[in-house]
C-alpha positions as CSV (number, residue, x, y, z in Angstrom):
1,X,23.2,-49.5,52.3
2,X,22.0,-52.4,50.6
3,X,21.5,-55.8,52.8
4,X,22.1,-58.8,51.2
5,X,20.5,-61.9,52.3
6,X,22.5,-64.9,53.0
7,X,22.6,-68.1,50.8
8,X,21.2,-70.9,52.7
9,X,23.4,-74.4,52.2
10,X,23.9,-77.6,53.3
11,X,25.6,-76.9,56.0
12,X,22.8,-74.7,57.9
13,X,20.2,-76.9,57.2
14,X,22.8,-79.7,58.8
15,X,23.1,-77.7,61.8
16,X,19.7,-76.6,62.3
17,X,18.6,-80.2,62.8
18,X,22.1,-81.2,64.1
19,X,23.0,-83.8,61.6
20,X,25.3,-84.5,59.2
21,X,26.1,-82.9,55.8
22,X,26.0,-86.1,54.0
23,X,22.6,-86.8,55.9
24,X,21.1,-83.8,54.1
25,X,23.0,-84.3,50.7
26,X,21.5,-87.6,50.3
27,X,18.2,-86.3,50.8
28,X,18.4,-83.2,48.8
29,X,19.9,-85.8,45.8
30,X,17.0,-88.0,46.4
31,X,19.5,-90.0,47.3
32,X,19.7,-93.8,49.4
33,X,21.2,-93.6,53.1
34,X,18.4,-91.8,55.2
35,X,15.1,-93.2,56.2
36,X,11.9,-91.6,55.0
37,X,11.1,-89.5,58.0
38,X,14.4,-88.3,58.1
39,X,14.2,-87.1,54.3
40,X,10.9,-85.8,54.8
41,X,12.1,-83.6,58.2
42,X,15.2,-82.3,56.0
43,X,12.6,-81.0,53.0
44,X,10.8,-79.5,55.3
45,X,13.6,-77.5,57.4
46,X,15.3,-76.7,54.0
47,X,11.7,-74.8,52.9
48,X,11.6,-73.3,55.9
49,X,14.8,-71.5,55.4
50,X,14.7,-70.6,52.2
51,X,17.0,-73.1,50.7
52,X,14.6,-74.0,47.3
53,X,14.1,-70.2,46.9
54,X,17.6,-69.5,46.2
55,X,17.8,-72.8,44.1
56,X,15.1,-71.2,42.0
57,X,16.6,-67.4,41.6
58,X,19.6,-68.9,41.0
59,X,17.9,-70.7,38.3
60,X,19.8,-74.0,39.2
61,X,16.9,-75.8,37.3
62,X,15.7,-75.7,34.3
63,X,13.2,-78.4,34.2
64,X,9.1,-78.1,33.7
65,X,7.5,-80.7,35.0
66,X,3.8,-81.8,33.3
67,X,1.7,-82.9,35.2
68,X,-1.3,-85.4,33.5
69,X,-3.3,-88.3,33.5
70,X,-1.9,-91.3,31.2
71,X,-5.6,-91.4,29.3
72,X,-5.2,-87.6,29.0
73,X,-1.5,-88.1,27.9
74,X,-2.4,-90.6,25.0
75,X,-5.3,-88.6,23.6
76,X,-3.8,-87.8,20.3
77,X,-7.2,-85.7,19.3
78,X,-6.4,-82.6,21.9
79,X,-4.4,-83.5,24.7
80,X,-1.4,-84.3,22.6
81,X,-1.1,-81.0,20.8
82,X,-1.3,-79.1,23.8
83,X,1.8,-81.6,24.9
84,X,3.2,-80.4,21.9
85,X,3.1,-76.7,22.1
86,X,4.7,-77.4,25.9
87,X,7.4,-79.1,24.5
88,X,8.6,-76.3,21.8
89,X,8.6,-73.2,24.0
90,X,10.1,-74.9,26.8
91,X,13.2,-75.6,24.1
92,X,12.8,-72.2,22.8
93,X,13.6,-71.2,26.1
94,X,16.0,-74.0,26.9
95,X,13.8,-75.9,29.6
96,X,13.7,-79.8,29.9
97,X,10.2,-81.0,29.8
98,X,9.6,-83.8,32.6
99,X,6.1,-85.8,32.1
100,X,4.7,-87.3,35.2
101,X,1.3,-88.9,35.3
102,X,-0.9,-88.5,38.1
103,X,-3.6,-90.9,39.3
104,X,-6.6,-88.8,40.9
105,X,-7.6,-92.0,43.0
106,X,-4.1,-92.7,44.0
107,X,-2.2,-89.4,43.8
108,X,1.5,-89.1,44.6
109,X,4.0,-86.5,44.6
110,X,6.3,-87.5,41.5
111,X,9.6,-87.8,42.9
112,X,11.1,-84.6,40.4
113,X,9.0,-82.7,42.4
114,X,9.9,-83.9,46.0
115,X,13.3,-83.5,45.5
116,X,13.1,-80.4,44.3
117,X,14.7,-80.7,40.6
118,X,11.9,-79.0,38.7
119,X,12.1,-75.2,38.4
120,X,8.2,-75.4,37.8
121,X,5.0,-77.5,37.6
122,X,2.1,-77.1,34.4
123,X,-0.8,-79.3,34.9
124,X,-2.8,-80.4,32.4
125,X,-6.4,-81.2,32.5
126,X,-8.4,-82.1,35.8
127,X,-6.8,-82.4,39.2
128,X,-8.3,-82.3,42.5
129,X,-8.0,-79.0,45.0
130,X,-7.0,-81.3,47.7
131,X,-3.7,-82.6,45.5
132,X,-3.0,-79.0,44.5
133,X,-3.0,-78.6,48.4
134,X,-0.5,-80.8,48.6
135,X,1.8,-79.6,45.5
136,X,1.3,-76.0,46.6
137,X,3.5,-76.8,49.9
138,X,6.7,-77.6,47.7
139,X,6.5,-73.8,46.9
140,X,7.3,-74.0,43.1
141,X,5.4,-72.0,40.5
142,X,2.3,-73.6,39.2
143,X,0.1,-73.0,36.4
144,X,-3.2,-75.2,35.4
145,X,-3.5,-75.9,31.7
146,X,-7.5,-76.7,31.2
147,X,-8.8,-76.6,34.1
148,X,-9.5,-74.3,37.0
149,X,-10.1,-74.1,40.7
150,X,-12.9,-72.1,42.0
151,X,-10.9,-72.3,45.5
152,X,-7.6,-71.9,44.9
153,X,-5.9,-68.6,43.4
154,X,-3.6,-70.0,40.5
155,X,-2.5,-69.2,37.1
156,X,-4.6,-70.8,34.3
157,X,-4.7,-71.2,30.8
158,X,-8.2,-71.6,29.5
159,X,-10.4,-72.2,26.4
160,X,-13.8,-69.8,26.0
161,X,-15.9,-72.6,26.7
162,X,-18.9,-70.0,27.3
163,X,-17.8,-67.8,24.2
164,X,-17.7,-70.6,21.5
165,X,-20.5,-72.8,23.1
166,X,-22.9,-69.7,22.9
167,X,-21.5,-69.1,18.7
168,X,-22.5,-72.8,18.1
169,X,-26.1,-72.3,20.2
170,X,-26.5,-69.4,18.1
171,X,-25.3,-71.3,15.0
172,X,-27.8,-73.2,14.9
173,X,-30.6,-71.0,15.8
174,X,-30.2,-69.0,13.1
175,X,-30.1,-71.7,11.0
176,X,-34.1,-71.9,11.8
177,X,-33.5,-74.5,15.1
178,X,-35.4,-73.7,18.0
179,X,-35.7,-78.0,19.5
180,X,-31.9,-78.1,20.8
181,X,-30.6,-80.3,22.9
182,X,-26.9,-80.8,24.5
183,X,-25.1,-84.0,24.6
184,X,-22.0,-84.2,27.3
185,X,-21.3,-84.9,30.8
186,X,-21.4,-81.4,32.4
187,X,-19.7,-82.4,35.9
188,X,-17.0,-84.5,34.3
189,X,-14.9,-81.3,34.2
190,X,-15.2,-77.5,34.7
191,X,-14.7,-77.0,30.5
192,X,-17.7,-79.1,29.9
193,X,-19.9,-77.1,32.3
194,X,-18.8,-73.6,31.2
195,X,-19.9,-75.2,27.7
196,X,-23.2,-76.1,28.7
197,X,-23.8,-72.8,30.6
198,X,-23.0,-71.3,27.0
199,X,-25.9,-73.2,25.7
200,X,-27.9,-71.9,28.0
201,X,-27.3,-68.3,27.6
202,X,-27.8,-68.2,24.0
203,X,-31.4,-69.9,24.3
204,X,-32.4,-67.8,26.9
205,X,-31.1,-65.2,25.2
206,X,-33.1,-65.9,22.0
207,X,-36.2,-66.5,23.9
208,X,-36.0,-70.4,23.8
209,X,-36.2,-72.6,26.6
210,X,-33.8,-75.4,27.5
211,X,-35.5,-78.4,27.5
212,X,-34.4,-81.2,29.7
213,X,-35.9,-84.2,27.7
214,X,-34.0,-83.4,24.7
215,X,-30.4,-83.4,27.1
216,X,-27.6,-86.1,27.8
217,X,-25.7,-84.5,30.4
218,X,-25.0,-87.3,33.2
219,X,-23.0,-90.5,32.2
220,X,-21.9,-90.2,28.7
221,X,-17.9,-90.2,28.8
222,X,-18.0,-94.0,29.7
223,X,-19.4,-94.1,26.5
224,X,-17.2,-91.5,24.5
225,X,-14.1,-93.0,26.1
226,X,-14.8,-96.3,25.9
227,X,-16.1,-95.8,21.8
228,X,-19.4,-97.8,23.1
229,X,-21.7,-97.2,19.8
230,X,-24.3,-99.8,20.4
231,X,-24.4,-98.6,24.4
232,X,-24.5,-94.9,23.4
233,X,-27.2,-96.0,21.1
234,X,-29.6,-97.1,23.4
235,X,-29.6,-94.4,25.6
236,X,-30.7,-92.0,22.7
237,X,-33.1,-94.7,22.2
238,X,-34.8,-94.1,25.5
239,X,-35.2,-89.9,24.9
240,X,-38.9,-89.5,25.1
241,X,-38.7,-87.3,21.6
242,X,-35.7,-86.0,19.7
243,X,-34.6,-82.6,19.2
244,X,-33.5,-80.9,15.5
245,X,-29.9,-80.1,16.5
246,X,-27.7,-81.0,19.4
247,X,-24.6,-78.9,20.5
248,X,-21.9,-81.2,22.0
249,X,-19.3,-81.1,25.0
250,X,-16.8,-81.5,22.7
251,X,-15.7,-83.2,19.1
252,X,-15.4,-86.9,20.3
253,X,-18.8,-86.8,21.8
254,X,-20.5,-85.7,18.5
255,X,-18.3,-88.7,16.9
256,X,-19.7,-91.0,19.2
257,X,-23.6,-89.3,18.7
258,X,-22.6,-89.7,14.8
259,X,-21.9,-93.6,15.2
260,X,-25.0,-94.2,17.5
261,X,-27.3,-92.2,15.4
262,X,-26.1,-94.7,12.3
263,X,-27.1,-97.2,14.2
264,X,-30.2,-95.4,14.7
265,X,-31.1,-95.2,11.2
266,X,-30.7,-91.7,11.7
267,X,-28.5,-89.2,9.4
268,X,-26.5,-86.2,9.8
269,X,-27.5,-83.7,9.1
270,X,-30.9,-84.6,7.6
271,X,-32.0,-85.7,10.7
272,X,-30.3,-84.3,13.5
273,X,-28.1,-81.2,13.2
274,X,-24.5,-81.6,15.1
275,X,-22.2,-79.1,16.2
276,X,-19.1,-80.4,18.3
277,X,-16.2,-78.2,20.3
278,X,-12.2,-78.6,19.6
279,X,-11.6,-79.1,16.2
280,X,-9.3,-82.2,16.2
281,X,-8.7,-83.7,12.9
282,X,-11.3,-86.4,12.4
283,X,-13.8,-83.2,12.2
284,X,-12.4,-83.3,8.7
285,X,-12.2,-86.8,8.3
286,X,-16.2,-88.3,9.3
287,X,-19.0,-87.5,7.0
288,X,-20.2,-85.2,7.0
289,X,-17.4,-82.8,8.0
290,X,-17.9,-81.9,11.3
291,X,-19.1,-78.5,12.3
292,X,-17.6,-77.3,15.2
293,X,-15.9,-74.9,17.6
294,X,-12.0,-74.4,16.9
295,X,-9.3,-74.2,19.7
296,X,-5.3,-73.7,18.9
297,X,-4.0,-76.2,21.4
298,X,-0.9,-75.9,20.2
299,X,-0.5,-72.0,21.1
300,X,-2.3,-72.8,24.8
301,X,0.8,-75.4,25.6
302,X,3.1,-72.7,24.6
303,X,1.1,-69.8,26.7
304,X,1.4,-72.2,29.6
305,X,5.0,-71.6,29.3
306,X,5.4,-68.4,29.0
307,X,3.3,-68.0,31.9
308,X,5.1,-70.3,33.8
309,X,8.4,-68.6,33.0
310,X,7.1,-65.4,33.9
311,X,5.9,-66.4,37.8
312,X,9.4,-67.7,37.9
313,X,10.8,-64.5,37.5
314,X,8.0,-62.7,39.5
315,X,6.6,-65.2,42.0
316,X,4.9,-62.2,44.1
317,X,2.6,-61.0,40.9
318,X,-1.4,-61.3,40.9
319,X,-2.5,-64.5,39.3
320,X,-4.4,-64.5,36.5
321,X,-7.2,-66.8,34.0
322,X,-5.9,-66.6,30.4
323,X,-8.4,-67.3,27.9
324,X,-7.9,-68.8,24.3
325,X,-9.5,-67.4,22.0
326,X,-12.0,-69.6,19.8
327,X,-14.2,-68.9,16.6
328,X,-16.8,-71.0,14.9
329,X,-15.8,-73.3,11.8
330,X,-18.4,-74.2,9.7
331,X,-19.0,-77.4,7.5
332,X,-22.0,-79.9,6.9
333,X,-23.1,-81.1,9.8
334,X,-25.9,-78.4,10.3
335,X,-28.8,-78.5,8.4
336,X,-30.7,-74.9,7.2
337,X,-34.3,-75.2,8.2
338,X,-35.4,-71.8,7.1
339,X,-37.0,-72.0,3.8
């Protein structure tokens, strides 16, 4: 005989904490009328018993909300196309798309989320454990777009940092370069230190040894953000020698290398060799074209979905690291030293 589990309403949660069903309707609404505790003391009893969980399988939602920082938000170069393949297979599947931005010095639960009106939650791009703590207590499906946890078991949606990282290493080694150097900050995120582990591989791998002085890894994304040339500039000035080639965290950090070199008086690719990682536009735009590492960031917004949808209908299934694949595009920016 098959047992059928009771719906969980208003009303139990009312008389479970011995208030009023208005009480707990405002709340649930996200509504005026009841102080903060009290709205806080009702979201917690409803989780308790089950209340969002029926919301969910009932599928009384169907919003996504995304997660991201504003800068992250209005970086047309990757950031925005990854937006974009969020926003077409959440339509496909006729799913609202509800953008929040977080502050990771200030975080706070966007209200969506609080009140329970989003179905699930796609974050895109760095976030803290500790505020993943705190999202992962609402109990809605999450999956990290990005970025990764080393102590939390999520769903993720990744690039082959490593893969494509090691291809441009390799690039350029057997274009006759053996004095490499890599330019990025590699604890500003967990992409730009599987990237420089990548570099690493494929010297060791080739017999060459990394060598510090020719490496920028601490510091530079207050100069890529901030498009400080001049800055940039004298920090390369200050390398006790220069290397033949240098492989990048990603695109807009070779950009920046590009400009500061100029200043420099040094040329691409006669000079120094560049590779980047990304393959946002302006690759094809600066001279010379940009070699560098190509990522669909479209189709990883649109994975993101899928996965999401699919937790949804299987919360209880083993979590998983998608990977995007990647594959080296080659232009002029990587000068052939074997004669």
């Amino acid at each position: 005989m098959k047992i059928t589990k009771k719906k969980v309403t208003m009303k139990d949660i009312a008389e479970k904490l011995n208030i009023s069903i208005n009480a707990v309707s405002l709340a649930l609404n996200d509504k005026h009328g009841v102080s903060e505790e009290t709205k806080k003391l009702i979201f917690e009893t409803a989780n308790q018993m089950g209340y969002f969980e029926d919301k969910l399988l009932n599928k009384g939602f169907k919003n996504i909300c995304v997660l991201i920082e504003e800068k992250n938000f209005y970086d047309t170069t990757f950031y925005t196309k990854v937006i974009l393949g969020i926003e077409t297979e959440s339509k496909k599947n006729n799913f609202d798309m509800l953008i929040r931005f977080m502050n990771l010095e200030n975080f706070q639960i966007p209200t969506c989320i609080e009140s329970r009106k989003v179905s699930g939650i796609l974050i895109v791009g760095n976030i803290r454990d500790e505020h993943l703590r705190m999202l992962l207590k609402y109990n809605i499906p999450i999956v990290l777009v990005d970025h990764a946890t080393l102590e939390l078991n999520l769903n993720a949606i990744l690039t082959q940092n490593m893969i494509g990282s090691y291809l441009a290493t390799r690039h350029l080694i057997k274009n006759g370069h053996s004095q490499i150097g890599f330019v990025g900050e590699i604890d500003f995120s967990l992409s730009f230190k599987q990237r420089w582990l990548g570099f690493e591989q494929a010297m060791k791998d080739y017999g060459l040894k990394v060598d510090i002085d020719y490496c920028i890894t601490e510091k530079v994304e207050q100069f890529v953000l901030a498009k400080k040339y001049n800055e940039f500039a004298s920090v390369i000035s200050q390398l006790s020698k220069l290397p033949t080639a240098w492989i990048c965290s990603n695109d807009n950090t070779a950009i920046t290398l590009y400009n500061a070199l100029k200043i420099l008086g040094k040329k691409v690719p006669e000079d120094i060799s560049i590779i980047g990682f990304d393959d946002i536009e302006s690759c094809k735009i600066i001279t010379p074209n940009l070699t560098t590492v190509y990522v669909d960031k479209e189709l990883m917004g649109k994975k993101a979905v899928k996965k999401l949808l699919q937790i949804m209908g299987k919360p209880k299934q083993s979590t998983e690291h998608i990977y995007m694949e990647v594959k080296l595009i080659e232009r002029d920016s990587v000068k052939c030293l074997i004669k």
